[in-house]
C-alpha positions as CSV (number, residue, x, y, z in Angstrom):
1,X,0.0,0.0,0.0
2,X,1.4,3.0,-0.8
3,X,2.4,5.9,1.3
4,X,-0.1,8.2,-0.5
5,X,-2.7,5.5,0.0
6,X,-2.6,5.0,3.3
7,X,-2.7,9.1,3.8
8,X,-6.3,9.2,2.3
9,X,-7.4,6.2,4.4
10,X,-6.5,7.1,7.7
11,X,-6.4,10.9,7.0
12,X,-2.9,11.2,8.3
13,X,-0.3,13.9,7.9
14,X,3.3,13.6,6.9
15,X,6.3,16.4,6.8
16,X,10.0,15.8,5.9
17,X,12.7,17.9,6.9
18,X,15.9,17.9,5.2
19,X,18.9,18.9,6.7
20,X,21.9,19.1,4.2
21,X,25.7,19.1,5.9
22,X,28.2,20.0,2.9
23,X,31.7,20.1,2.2
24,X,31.7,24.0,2.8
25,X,28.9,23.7,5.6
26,X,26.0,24.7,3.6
27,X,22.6,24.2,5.4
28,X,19.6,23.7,3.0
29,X,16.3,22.8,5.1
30,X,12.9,22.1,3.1
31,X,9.6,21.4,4.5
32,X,6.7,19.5,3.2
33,X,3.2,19.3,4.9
34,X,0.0,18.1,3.9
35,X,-3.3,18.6,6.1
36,X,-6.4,16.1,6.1
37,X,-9.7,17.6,6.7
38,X,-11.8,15.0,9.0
39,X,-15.1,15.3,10.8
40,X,-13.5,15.5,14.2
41,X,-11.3,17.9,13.5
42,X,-7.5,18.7,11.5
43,X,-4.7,16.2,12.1
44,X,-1.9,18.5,11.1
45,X,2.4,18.1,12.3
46,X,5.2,20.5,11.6
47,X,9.0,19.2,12.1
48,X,10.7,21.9,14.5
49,X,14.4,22.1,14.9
50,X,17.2,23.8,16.5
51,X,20.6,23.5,14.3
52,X,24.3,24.7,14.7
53,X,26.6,24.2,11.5
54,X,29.4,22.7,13.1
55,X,32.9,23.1,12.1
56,X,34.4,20.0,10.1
57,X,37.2,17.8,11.7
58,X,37.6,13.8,11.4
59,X,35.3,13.9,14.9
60,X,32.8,16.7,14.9
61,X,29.5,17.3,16.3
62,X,26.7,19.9,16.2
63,X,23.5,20.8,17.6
64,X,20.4,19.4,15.9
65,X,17.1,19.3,18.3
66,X,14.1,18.0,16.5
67,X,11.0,17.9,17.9
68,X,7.8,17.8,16.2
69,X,4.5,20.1,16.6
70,X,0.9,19.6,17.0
71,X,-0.2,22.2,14.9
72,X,-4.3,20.7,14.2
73,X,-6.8,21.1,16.4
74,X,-6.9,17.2,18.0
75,X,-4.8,15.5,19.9
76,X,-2.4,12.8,17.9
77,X,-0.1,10.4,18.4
78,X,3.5,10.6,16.0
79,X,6.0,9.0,14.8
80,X,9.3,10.0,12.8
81,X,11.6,8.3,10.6
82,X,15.3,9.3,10.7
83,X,17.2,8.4,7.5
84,X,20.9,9.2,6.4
85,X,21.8,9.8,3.5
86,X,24.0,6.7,2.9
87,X,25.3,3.3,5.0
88,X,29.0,5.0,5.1
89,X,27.4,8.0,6.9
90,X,24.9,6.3,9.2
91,X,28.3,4.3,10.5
92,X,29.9,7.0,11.4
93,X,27.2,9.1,13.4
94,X,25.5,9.1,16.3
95,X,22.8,10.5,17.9
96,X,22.8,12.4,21.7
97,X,19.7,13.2,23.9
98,X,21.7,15.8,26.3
99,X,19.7,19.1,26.2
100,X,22.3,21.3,26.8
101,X,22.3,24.5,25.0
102,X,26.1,24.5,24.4
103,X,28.8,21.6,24.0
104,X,31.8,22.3,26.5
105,X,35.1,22.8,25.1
106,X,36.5,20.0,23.0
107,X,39.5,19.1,25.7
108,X,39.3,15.2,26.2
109,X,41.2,15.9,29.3
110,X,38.0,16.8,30.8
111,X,35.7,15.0,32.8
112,X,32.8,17.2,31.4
113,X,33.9,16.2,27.8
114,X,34.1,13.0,28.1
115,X,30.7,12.8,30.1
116,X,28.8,14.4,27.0
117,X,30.8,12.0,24.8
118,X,29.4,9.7,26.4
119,X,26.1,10.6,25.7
120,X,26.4,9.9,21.9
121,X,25.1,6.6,20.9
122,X,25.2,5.1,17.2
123,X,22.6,5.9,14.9
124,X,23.0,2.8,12.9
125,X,20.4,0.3,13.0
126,X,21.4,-3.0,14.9
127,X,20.3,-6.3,13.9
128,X,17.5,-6.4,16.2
129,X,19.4,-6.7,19.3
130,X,19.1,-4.6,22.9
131,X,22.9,-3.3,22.6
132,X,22.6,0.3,24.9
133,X,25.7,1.4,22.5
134,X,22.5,2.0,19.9
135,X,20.5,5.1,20.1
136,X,17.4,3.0,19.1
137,X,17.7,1.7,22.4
138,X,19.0,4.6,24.6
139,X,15.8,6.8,23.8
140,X,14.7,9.8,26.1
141,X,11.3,10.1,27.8
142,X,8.3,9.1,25.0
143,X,10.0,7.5,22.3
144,X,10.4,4.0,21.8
145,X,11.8,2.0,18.7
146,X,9.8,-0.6,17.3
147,X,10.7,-3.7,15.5
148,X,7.1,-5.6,15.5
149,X,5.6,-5.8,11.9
150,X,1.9,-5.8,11.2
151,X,0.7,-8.8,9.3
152,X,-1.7,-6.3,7.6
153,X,1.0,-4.2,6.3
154,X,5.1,-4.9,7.1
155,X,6.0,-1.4,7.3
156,X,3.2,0.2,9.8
157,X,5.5,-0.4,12.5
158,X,8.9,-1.7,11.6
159,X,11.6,1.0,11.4
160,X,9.7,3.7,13.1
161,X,10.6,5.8,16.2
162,X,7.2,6.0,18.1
163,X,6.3,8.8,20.7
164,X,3.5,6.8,22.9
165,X,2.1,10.0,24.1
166,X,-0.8,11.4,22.8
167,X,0.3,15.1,21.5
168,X,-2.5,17.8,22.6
169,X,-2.8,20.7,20.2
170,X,0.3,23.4,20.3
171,X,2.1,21.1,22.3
172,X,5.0,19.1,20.8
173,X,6.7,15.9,21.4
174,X,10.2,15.8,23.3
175,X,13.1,16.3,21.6
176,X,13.8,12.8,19.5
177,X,17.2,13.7,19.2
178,X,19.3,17.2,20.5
179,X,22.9,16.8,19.3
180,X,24.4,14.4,16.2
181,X,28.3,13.3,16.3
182,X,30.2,12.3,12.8
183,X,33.1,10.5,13.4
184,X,34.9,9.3,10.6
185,X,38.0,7.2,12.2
186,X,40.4,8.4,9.2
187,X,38.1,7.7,6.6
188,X,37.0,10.9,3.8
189,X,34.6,13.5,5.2
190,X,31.6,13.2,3.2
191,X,28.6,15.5,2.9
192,X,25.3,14.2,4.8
193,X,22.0,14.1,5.2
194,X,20.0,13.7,7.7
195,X,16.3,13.0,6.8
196,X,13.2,13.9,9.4
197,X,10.0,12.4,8.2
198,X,6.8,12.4,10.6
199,X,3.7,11.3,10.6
200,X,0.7,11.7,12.7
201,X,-2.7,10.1,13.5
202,X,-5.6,11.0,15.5
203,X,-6.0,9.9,18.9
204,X,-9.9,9.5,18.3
205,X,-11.1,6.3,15.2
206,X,-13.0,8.7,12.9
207,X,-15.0,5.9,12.0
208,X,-16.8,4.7,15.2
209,X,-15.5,7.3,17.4
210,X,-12.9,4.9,19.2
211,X,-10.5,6.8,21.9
212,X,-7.3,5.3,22.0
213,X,-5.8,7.3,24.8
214,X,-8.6,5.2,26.5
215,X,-6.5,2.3,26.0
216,X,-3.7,0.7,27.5
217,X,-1.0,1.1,24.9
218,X,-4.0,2.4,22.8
219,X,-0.7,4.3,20.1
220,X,-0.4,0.5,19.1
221,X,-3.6,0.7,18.0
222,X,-3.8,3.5,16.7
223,X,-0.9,2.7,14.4
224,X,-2.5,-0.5,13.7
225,X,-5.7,0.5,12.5
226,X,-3.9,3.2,10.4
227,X,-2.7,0.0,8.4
228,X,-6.2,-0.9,7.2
């Protein structure tokens, strides 16, 4: 079922954010959003980010806190894709949950350093395993990772970060991720991208009326449902 498909059907939205890291630190962001009209109301998302261009060394990191929006008028549950732009790349990040404003000075003779190094974890994806070295399994508050496929369709759930929170509207998820680490252990700097996409879906079954913040783990259904 296509992407488009599925939109219609369960009146979702969807946004991508593209954040572009080049050879000569060139930032190019672009933002996509498309709003469904249902009885209940307008299921809408916006991808919100705070970035930093970072300066480019063999090890470098920067500051790139994505969050995303409620910006319709019911409450919805959301979840976000993060892509890179190649296997080469994804290797060599990794993603950080620290909320810090700042990163401290670069001195790896520092206990602070090392203690936000620390906080990076890869952003590859494992082979379904619970290794804390992967971000997928270091998560902050909300998110979880999810592996399960639906027999309905294989990709409602598989390879999706999940915020299990219902998102009132004007209120926004936490931050997915806050700070993103390249370390390229002698290999060439490349130029990167790292992909946002987010989708959304009502907390309340159009169809019958169904509340799934009701139910115990009611963004699994949600989600489900959304599958057809």
């Amino acid at each position: 079922m296509t992407k488009a498909k599925k939109t219609v059907l369960a009146a979702a939205s969807g946004v991508v954010l593209v954040s572009l890291i080049g050879a000569l630190l060139a930032y190019f962001g672009t933002e996509d959003k498309e709003a469904n009209i249902v009885g209940i109301g307008e299921d809408d998302i916006t991808v919100t980010e705070v970035f930093t261009p970072p300066s480019q060394t063999q090890d470098f990191f920067y500051r790139k806190l994505v969050k995303i929006e409620n910006t319709g008028s019911v409450p919805c549950y959301i979840r976000v894709r993060l892509e890179l732009s190649n296997t080469a790349v994804q290797n060599a990040a990794s993603f950080s949950a620290d909320l810090r404003d700042t990163a401290p000075e670069a001195d790896p003779d520092t206990q602070e350093y090392q203690a936000f190094l620390e906080t990076f974890k890869k952003a590859s994806i494992p082979d379904n395993t619970t290794d804390t070295s992967y971000y997928i399994n270091s998560l902050p508050d909300g998110w979880v990772y999810v592996w399960d496929e639906n027999p309905v369709d294989p990709d409602v759930t598989h390879g999706y970060y999940y915020y299990t929170k219902a998102v009132p509207p004007e209120e926004s998820t936490n931050a997915l991720i806050s700070w993103v680490r390249m370390n390229y252990n002698g290999a060439e700097i490349q130029a990167h991208d790292v992909y946002v996409y987010a989708e959304s879906v009502q907390t309340v079954k159009a169809s019958d009326g169904t509340n799934y913040a009701d139910i115990e783990n009611g963004w699994i259904q949600a989600w489900h449902d959304f599958a057809g």
